[in-house]
py3Dmol code that shows the C-alpha trace and the ligand (Angstrom):
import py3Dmol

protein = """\
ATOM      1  CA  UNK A   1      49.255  10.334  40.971  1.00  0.00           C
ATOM      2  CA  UNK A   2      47.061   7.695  43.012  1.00  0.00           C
ATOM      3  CA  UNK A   3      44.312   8.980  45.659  1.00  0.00           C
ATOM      4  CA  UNK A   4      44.887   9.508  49.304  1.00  0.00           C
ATOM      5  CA  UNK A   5      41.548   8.626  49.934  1.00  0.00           C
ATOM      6  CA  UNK A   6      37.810   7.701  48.426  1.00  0.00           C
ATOM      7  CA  UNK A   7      34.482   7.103  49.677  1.00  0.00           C
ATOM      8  CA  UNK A   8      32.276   4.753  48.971  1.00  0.00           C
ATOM      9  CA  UNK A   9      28.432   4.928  49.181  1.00  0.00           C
ATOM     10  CA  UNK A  10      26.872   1.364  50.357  1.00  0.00           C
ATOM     11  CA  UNK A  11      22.816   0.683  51.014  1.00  0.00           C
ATOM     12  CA  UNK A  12      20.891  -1.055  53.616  1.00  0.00           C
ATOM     13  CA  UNK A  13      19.372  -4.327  52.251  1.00  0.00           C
ATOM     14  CA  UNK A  14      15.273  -5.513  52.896  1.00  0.00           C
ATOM     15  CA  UNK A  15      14.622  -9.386  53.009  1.00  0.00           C
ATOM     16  CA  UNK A  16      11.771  -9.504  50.791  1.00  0.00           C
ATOM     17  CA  UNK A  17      12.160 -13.799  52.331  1.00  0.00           C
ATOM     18  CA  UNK A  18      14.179 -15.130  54.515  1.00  0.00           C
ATOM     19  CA  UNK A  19      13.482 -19.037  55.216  1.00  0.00           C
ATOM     20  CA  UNK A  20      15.851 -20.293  57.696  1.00  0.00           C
ATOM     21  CA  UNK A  21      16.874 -24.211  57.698  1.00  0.00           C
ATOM     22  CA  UNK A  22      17.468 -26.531  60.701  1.00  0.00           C
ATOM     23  CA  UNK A  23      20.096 -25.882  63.074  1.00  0.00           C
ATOM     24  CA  UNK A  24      23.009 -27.165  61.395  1.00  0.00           C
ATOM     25  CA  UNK A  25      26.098 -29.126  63.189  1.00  0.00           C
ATOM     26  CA  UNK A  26      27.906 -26.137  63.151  1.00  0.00           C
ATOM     27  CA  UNK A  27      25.907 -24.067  65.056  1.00  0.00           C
ATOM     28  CA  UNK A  28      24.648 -22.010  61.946  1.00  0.00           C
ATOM     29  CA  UNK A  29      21.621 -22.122  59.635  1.00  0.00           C
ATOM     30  CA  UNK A  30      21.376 -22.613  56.322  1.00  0.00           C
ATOM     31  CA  UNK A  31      19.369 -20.023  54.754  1.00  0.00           C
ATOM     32  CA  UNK A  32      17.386 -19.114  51.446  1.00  0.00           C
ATOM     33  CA  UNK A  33      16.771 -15.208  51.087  1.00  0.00           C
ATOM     34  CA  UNK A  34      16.263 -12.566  48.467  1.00  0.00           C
ATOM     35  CA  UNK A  35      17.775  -9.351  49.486  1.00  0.00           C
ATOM     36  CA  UNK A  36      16.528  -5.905  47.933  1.00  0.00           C
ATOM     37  CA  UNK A  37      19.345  -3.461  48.093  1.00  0.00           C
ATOM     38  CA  UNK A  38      17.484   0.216  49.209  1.00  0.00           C
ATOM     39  CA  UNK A  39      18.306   3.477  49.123  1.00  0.00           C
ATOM     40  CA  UNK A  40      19.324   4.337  53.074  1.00  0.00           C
ATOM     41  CA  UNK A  41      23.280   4.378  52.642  1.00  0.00           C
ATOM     42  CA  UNK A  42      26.137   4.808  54.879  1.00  0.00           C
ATOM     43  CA  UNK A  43      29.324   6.079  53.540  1.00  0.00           C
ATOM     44  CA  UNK A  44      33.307   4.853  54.367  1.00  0.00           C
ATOM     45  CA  UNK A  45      36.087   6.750  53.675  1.00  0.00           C
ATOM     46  CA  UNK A  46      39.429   5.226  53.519  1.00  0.00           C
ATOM     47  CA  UNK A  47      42.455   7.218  53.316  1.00  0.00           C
ATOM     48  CA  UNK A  48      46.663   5.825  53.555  1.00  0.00           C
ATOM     49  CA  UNK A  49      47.610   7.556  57.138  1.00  0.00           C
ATOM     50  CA  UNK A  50      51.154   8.164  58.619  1.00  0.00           C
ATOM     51  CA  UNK A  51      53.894   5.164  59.307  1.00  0.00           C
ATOM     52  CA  UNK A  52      52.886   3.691  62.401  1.00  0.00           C
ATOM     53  CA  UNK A  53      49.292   5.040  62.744  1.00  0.00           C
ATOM     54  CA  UNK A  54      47.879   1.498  62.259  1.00  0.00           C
ATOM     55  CA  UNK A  55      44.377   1.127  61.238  1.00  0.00           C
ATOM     56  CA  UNK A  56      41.845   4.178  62.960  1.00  0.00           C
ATOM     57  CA  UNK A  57      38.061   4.697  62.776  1.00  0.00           C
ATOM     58  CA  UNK A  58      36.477   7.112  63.377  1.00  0.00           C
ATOM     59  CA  UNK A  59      31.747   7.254  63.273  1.00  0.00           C
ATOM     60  CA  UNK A  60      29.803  10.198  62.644  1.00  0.00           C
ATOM     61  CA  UNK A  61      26.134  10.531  61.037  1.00  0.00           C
ATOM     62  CA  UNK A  62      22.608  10.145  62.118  1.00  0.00           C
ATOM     63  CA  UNK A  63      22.752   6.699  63.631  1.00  0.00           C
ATOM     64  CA  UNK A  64      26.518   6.359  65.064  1.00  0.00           C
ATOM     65  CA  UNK A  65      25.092   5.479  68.547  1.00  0.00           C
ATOM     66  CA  UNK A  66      26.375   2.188  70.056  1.00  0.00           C
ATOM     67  CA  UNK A  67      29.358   1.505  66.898  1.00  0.00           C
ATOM     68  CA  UNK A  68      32.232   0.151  68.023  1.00  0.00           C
ATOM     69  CA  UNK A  69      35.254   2.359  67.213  1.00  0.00           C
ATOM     70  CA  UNK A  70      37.932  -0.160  67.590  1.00  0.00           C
ATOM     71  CA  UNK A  71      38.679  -3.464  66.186  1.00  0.00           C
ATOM     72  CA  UNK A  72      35.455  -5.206  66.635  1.00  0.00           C
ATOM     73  CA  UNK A  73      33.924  -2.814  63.995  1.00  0.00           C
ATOM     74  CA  UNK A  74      33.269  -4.932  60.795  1.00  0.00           C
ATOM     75  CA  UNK A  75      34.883  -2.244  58.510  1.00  0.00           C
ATOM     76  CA  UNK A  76      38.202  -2.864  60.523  1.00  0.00           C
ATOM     77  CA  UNK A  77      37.859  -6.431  60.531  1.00  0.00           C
ATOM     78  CA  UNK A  78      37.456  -5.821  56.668  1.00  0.00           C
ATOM     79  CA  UNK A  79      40.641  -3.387  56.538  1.00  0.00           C
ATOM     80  CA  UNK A  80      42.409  -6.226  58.552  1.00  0.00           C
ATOM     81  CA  UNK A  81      41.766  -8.767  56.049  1.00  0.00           C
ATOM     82  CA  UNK A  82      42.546  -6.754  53.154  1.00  0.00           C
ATOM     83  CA  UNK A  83      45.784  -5.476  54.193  1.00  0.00           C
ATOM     84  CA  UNK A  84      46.713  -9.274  55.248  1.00  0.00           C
ATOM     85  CA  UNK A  85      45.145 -10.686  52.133  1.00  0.00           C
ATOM     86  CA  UNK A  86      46.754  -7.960  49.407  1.00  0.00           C
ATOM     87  CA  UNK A  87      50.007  -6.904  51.286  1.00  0.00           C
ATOM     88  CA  UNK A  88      48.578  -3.463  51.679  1.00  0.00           C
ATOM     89  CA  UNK A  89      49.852  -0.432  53.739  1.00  0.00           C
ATOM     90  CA  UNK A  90      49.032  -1.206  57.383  1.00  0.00           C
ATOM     91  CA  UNK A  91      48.294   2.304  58.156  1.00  0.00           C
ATOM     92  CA  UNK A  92      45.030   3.774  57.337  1.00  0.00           C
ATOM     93  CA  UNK A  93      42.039   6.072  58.392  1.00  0.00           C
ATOM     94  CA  UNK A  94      38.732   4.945  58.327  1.00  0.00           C
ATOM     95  CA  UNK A  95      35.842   7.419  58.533  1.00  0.00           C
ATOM     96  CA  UNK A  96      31.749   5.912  58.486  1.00  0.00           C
ATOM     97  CA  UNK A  97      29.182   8.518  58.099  1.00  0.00           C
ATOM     98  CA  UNK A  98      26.331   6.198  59.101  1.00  0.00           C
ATOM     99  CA  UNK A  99      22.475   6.229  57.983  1.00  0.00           C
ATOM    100  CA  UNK A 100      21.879   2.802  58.254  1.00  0.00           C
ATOM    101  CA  UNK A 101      19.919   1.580  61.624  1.00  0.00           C
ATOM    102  CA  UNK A 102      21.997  -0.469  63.929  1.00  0.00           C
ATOM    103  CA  UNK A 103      21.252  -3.741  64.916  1.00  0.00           C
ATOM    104  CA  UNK A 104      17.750  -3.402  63.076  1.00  0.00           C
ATOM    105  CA  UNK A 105      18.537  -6.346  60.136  1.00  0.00           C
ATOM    106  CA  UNK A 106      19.500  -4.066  57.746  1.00  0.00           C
ATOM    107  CA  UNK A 107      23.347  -4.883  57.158  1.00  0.00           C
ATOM    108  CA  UNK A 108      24.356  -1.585  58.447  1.00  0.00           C
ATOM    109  CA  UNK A 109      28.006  -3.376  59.907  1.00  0.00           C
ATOM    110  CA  UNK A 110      28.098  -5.286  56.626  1.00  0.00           C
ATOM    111  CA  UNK A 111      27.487  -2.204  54.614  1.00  0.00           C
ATOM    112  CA  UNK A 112      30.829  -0.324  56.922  1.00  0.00           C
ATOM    113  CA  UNK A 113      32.589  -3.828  55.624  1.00  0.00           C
ATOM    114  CA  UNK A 114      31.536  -3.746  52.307  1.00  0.00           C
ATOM    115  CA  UNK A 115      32.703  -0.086  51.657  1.00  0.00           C
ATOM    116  CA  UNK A 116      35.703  -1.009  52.971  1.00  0.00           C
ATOM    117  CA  UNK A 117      36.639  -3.523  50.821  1.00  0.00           C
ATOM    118  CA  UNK A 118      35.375  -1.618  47.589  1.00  0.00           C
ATOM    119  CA  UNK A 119      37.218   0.947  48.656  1.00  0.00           C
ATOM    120  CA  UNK A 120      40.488  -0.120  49.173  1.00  0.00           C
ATOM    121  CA  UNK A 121      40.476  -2.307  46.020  1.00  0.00           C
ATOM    122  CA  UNK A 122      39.713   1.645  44.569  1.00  0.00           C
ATOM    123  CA  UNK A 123      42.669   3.600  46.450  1.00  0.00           C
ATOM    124  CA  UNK A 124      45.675   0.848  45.965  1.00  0.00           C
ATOM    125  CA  UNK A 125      44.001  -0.039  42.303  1.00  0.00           C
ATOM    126  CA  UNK A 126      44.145  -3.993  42.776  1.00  0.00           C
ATOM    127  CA  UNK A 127      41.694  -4.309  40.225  1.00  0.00           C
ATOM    128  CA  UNK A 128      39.893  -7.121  41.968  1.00  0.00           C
ATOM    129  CA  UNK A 129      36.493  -8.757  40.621  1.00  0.00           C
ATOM    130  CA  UNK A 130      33.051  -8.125  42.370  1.00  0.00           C
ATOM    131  CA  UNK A 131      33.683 -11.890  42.960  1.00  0.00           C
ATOM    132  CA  UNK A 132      36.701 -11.830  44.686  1.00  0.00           C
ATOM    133  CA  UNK A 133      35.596  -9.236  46.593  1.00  0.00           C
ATOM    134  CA  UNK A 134      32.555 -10.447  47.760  1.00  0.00           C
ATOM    135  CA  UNK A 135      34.463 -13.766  48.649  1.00  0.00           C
ATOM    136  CA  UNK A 136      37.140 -11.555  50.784  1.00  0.00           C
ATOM    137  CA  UNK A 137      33.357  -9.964  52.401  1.00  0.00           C
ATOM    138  CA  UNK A 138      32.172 -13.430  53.395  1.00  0.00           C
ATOM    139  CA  UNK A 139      34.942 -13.607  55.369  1.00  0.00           C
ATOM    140  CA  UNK A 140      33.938 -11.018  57.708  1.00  0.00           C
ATOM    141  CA  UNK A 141      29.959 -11.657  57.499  1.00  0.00           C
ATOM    142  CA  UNK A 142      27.018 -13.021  55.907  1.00  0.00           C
ATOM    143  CA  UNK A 143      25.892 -10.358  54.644  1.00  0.00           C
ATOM    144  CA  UNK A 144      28.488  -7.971  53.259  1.00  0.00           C
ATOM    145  CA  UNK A 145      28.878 -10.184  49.708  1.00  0.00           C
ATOM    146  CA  UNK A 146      25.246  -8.800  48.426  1.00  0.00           C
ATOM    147  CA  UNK A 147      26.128  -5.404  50.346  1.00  0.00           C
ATOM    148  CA  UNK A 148      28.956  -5.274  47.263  1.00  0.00           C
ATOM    149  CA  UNK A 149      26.554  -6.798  44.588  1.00  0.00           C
ATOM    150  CA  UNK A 150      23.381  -4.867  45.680  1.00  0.00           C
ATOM    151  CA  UNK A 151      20.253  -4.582  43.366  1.00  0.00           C
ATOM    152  CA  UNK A 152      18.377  -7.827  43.659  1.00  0.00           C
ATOM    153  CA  UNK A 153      19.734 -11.410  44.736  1.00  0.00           C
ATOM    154  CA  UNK A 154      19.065 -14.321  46.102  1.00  0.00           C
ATOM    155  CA  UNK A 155      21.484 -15.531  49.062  1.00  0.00           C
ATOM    156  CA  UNK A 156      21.934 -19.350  49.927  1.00  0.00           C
ATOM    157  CA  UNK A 157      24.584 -20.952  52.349  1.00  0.00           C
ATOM    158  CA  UNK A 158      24.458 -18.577  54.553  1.00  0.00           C
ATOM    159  CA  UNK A 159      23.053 -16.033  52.924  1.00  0.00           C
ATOM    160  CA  UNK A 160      26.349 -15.169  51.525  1.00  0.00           C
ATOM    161  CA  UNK A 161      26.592 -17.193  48.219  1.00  0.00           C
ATOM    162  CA  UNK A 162      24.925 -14.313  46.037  1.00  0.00           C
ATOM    163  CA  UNK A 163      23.560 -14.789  42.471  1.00  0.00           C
ATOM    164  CA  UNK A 164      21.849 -11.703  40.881  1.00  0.00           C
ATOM    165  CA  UNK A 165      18.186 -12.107  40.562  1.00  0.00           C
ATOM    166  CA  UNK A 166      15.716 -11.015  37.914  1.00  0.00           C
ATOM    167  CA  UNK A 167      13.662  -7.827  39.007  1.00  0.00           C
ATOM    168  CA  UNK A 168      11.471  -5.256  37.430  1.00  0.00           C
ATOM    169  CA  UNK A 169      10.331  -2.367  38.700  1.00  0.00           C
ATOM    170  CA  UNK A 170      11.100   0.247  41.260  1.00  0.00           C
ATOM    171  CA  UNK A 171       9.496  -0.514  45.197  1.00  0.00           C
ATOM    172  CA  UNK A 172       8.364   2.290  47.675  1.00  0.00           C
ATOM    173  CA  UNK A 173       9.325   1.458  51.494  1.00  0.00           C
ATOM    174  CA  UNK A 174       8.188   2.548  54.707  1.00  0.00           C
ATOM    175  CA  UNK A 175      10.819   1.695  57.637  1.00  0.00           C
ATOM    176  CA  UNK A 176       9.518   1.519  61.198  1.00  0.00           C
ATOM    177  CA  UNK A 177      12.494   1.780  63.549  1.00  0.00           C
ATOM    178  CA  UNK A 178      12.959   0.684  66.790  1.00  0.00           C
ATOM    179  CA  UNK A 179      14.954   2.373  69.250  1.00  0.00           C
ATOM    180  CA  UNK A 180      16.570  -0.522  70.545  1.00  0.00           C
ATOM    181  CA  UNK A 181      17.933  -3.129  68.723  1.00  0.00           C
ATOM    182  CA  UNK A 182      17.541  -7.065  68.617  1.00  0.00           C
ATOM    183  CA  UNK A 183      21.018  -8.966  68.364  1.00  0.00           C
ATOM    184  CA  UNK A 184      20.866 -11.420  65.317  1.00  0.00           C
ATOM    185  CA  UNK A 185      22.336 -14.621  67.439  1.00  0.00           C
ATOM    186  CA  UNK A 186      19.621 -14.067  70.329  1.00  0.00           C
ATOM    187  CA  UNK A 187      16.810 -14.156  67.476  1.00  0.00           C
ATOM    188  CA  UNK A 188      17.932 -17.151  65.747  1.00  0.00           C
ATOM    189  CA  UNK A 189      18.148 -19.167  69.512  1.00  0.00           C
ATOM    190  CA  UNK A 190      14.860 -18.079  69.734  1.00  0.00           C
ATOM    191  CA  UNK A 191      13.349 -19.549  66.467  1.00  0.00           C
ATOM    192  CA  UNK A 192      15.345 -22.723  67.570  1.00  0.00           C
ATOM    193  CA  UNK A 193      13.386 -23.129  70.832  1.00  0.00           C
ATOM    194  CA  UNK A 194       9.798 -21.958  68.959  1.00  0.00           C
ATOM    195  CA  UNK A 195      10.882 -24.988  66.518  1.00  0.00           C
ATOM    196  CA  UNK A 196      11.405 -27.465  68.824  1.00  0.00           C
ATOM    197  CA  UNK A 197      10.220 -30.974  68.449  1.00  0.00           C
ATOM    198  CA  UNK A 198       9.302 -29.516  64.528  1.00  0.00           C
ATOM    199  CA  UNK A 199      10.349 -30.874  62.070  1.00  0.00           C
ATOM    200  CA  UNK A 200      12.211 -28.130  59.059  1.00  0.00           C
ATOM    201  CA  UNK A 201      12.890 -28.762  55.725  1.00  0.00           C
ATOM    202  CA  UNK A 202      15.618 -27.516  53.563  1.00  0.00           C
ATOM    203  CA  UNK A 203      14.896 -23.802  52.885  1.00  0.00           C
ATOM    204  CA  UNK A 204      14.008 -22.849  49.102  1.00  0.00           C
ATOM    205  CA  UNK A 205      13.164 -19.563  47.056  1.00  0.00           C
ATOM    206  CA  UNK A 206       9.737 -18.763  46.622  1.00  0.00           C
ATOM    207  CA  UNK A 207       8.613 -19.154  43.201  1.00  0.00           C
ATOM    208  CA  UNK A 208       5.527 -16.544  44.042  1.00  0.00           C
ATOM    209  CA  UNK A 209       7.870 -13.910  44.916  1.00  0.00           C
ATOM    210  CA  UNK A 210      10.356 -14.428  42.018  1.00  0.00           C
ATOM    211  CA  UNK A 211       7.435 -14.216  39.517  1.00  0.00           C
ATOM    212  CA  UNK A 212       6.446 -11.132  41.426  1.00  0.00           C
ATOM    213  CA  UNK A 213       9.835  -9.431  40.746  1.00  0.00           C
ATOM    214  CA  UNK A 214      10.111 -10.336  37.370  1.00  0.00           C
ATOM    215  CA  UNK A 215       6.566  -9.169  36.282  1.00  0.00           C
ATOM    216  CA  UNK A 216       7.348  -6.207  38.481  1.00  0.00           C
ATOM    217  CA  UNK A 217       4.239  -6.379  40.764  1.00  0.00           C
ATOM    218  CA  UNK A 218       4.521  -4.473  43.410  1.00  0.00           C
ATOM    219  CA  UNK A 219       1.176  -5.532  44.723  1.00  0.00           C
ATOM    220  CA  UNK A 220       1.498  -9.222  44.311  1.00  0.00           C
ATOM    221  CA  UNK A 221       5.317  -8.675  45.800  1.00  0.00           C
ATOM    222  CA  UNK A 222       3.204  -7.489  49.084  1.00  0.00           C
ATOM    223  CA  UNK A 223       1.695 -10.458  49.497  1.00  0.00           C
ATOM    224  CA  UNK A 224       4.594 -12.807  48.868  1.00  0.00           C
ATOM    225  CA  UNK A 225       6.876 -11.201  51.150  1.00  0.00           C
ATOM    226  CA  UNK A 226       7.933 -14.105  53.805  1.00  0.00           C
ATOM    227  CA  UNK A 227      10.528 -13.933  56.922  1.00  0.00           C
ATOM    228  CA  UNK A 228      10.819 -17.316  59.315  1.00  0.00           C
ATOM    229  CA  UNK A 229      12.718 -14.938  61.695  1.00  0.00           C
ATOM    230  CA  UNK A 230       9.305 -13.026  62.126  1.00  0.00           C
ATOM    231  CA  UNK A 231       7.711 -15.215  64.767  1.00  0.00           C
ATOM    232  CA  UNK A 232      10.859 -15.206  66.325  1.00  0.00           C
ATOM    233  CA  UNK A 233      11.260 -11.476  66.456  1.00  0.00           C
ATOM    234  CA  UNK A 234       7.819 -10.961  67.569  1.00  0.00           C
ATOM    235  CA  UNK A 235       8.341 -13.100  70.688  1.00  0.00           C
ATOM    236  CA  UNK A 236      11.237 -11.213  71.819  1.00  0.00           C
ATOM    237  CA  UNK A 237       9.992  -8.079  70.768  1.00  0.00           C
ATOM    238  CA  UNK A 238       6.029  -8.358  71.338  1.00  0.00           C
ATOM    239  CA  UNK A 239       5.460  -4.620  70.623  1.00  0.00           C
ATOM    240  CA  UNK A 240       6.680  -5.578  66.391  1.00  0.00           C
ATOM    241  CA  UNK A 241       3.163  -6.784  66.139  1.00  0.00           C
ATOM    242  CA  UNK A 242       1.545  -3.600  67.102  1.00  0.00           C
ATOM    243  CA  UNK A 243       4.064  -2.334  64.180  1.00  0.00           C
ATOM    244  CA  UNK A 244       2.696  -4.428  61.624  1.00  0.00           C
ATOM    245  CA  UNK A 245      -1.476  -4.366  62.524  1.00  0.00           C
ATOM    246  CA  UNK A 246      -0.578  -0.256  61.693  1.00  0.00           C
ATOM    247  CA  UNK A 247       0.585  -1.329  58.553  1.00  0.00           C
ATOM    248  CA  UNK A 248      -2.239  -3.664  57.894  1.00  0.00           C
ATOM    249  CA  UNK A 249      -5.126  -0.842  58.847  1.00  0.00           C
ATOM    250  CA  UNK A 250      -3.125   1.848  56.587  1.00  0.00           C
ATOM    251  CA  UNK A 251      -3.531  -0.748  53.656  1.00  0.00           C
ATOM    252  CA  UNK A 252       0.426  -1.493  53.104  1.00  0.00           C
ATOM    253  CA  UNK A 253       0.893  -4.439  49.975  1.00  0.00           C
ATOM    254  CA  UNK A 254       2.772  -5.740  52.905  1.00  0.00           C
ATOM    255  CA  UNK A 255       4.837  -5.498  55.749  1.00  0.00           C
ATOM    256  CA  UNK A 256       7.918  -7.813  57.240  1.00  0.00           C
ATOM    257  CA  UNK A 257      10.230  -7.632  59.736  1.00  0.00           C
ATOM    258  CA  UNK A 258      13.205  -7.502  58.090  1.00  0.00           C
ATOM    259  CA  UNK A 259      15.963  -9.916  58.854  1.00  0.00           C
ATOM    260  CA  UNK A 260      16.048 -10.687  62.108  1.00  0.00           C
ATOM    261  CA  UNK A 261      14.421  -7.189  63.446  1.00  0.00           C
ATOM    262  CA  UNK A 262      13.644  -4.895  64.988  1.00  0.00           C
ATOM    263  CA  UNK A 263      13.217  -3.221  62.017  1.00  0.00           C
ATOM    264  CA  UNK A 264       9.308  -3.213  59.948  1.00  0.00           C
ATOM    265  CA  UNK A 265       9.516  -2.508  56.384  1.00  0.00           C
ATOM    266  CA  UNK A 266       6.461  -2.048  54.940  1.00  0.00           C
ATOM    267  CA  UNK A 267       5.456  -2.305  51.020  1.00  0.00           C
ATOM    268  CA  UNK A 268       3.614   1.056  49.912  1.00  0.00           C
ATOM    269  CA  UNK A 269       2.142   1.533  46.660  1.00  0.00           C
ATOM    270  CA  UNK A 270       2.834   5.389  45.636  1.00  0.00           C
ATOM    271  CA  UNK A 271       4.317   8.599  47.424  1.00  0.00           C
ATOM    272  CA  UNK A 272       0.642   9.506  49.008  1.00  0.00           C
ATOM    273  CA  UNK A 273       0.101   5.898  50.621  1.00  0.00           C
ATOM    274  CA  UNK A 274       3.803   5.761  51.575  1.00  0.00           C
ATOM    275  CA  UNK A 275       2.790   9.517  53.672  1.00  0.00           C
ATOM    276  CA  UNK A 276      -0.391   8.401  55.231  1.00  0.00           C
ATOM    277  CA  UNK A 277       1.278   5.345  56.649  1.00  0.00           C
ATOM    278  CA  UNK A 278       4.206   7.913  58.126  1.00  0.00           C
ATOM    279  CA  UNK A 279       2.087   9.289  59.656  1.00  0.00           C
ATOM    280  CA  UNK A 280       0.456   7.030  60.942  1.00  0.00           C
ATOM    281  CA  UNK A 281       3.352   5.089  62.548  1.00  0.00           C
ATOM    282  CA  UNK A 282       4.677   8.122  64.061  1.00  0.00           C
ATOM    283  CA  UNK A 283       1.912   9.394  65.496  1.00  0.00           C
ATOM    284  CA  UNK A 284       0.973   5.247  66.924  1.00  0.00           C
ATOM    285  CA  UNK A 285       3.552   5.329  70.007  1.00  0.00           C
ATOM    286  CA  UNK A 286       4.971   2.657  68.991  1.00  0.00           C
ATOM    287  CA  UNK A 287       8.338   3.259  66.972  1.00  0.00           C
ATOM    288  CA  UNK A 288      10.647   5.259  67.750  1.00  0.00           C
ATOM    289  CA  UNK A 289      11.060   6.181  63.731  1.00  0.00           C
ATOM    290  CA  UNK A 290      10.014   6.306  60.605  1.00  0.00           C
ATOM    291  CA  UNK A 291      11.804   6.716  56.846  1.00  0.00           C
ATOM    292  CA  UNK A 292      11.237   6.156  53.411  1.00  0.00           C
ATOM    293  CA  UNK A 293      13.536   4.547  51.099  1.00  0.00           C
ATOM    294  CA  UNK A 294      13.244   2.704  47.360  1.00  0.00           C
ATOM    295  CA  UNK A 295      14.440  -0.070  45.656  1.00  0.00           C
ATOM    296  CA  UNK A 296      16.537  -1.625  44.233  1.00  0.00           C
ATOM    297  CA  UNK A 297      19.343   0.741  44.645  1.00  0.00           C
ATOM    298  CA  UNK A 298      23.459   0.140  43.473  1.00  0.00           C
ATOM    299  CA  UNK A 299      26.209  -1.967  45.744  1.00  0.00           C
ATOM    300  CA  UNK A 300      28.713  -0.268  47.012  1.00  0.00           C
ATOM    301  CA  UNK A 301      30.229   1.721  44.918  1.00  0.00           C
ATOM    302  CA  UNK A 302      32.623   4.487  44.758  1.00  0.00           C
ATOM    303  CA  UNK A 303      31.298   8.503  44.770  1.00  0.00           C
ATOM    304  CA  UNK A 304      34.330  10.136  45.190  1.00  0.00           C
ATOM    305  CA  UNK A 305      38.255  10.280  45.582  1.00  0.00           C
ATOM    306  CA  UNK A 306      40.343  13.002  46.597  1.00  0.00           C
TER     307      UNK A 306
END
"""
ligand_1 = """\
31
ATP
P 22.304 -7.927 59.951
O 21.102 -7.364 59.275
O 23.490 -8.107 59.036
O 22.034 -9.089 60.853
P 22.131 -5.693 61.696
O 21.793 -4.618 60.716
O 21.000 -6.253 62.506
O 22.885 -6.828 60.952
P 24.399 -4.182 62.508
O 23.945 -2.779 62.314
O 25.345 -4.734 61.526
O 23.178 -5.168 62.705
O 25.019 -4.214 63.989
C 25.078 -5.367 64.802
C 26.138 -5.122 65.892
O 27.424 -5.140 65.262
C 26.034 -3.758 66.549
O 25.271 -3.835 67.718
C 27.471 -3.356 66.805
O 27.851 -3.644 68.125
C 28.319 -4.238 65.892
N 29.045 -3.520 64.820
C 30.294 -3.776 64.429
N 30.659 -2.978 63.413
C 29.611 -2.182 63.144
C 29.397 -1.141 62.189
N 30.357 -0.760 61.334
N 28.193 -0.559 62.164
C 27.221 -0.956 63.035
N 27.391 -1.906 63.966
C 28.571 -2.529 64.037
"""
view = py3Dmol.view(width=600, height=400)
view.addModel(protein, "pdb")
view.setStyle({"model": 0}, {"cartoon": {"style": "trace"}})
view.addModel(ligand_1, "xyz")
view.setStyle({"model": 1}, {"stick": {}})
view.zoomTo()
view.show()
């Protein structure tokens, strides 16, 4: 007999770069960025619900302050899509347990989307391809096709054309968090204006931090680790660079905002460095938390089904 229900267990993602093109005609910019998938996960439950119960969420966990529980959330836009695209049951439950910092350029929304999608291609069995999927995920955000392919990849387009890259090694993270978050539109207007009169070429991947990866080199992966949003981040949020000079002094391989903010993830090189930093940050007054995580983890996939 098929499932009612499964869960699936997505990560956060780290920009190790993020190089951000000029405004396009469109309104959007085109982007080069390697994405390390880490392990800070939220987990989605779907489940088939009673006739005429349309599509319900419902948000628990450590960081389900300020998600939407109606149809703006991403994981019902996702459902949505789905159910249009593969002539699926329109009544379902949705549950998030979320882990994942919101709003703090980590894909936490994509993530909800992501297990969504993996997850419904799981309970009605449509046997779709990590491709297809990640094509339905584009759909709904940037970001949610490498929150299904996870790992290590690089992202062009708009971040959402994924190819799997080559990576060696396993990286410890520190995670400063910010108690309030920084809306990604709002930080891209403001790298526009810092740009103006500049003028940007086409973004490409960094051959440094490739080389990095693939030698596994966690300390020269420190010092390759770029983000164009950064200066952007840091205007709007001038306290980030407090953030990072703590990471500096506590000798991190290196630190980044990642994605457009608020979040700092900093580069540590064993379990005793990645503790003296914590520390540090917690006890500096100036973030509002602090977690560990490693990478490169799995993409969504699916833990259980009942
Ligand atoms: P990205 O790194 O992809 O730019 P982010 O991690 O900075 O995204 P999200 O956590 O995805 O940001 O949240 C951005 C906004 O999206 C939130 O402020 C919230 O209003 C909305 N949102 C919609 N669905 C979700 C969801 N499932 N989880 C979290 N936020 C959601």
């Amino acid at each position: 007999m098929r499932s009612r229900g499964v869960t699936a267990r997505v990560p956060a993602k780290v920009n190790l770069q993020l190089s951000v093109g000029p405004l396009g005609a469109d309104g959007f910019h085109e982007v080069t960025t390697v994405f390390q998938a880490i392990s800070l996960f939220d987990d989605v439950t779907v489940a088939t619900a009673e006739k005429g119960e349309g599509v319900k969420i419902s948000i628990t966990g450590q960081t389900s302050g300020g998600v939407p529980a109606d149809n703006s959330n991403l994981a019902v836009k996702a459902a949505q899509l789905m159910i249009k695209n593969y002539d699926l049951p329109e009544d379902l439950v949705i549950k998030l347990k979320k882990e994942i910092p919101v709003a703090g350029g980590m894909a936490g929304g994509s993530a909800d989307a992501a297990g969504v999608i993996v997850g419904l291609d799981s309970l009605f069995e449509l046997g779709l391809s990590r491709d297809v999927m990640e094509s339905v995920g584009s759909k709904i955000g940037s970001d949610v096709p490498f929150s299904i392919c996870g790992g290590v990849a690089i992202g062009t387009g708009r971040g959402d054309q994924i190819t799997p890259a080559l990576a060696k090694g396993s990286y410890n993270w520190v995670l400063a968090l910010s108690g309030q978050g920084l809306a990604t539109p709002s930080v891209y207007q403001e790298c526009d204006r810092l740009r103006e009169g500049l003028s940007i070429a086409a973004p490409v991947v960094s051959e440094p931090l490739m080389q990095a990866l693939r030698a596994g080199d966690a300390k020269a992966l420190g010092k390759a680790l770029t983000n164009e949003l950064q200066p952007a981040a840091c205007s709007l949020r001038p306290a980030l660079r407090l953030v990072l000079d703590v990471g500096v002094d506590y000798g991190a391989l290196g630190g980044i905002v990642s994605g457009s903010g608020p979040t700092v993830a900093f580069l540590v090189s064993d379990d005793d460095h990645a503790m003296d930093l914590t520390v540090a940050l917690s006890s500096s007054g100036v973030v509002s938390s602090v977690v560990r995580a490693s990478g490169p983890t799995n993409g969504a996939r699916i833990i259980e089904s009942f």
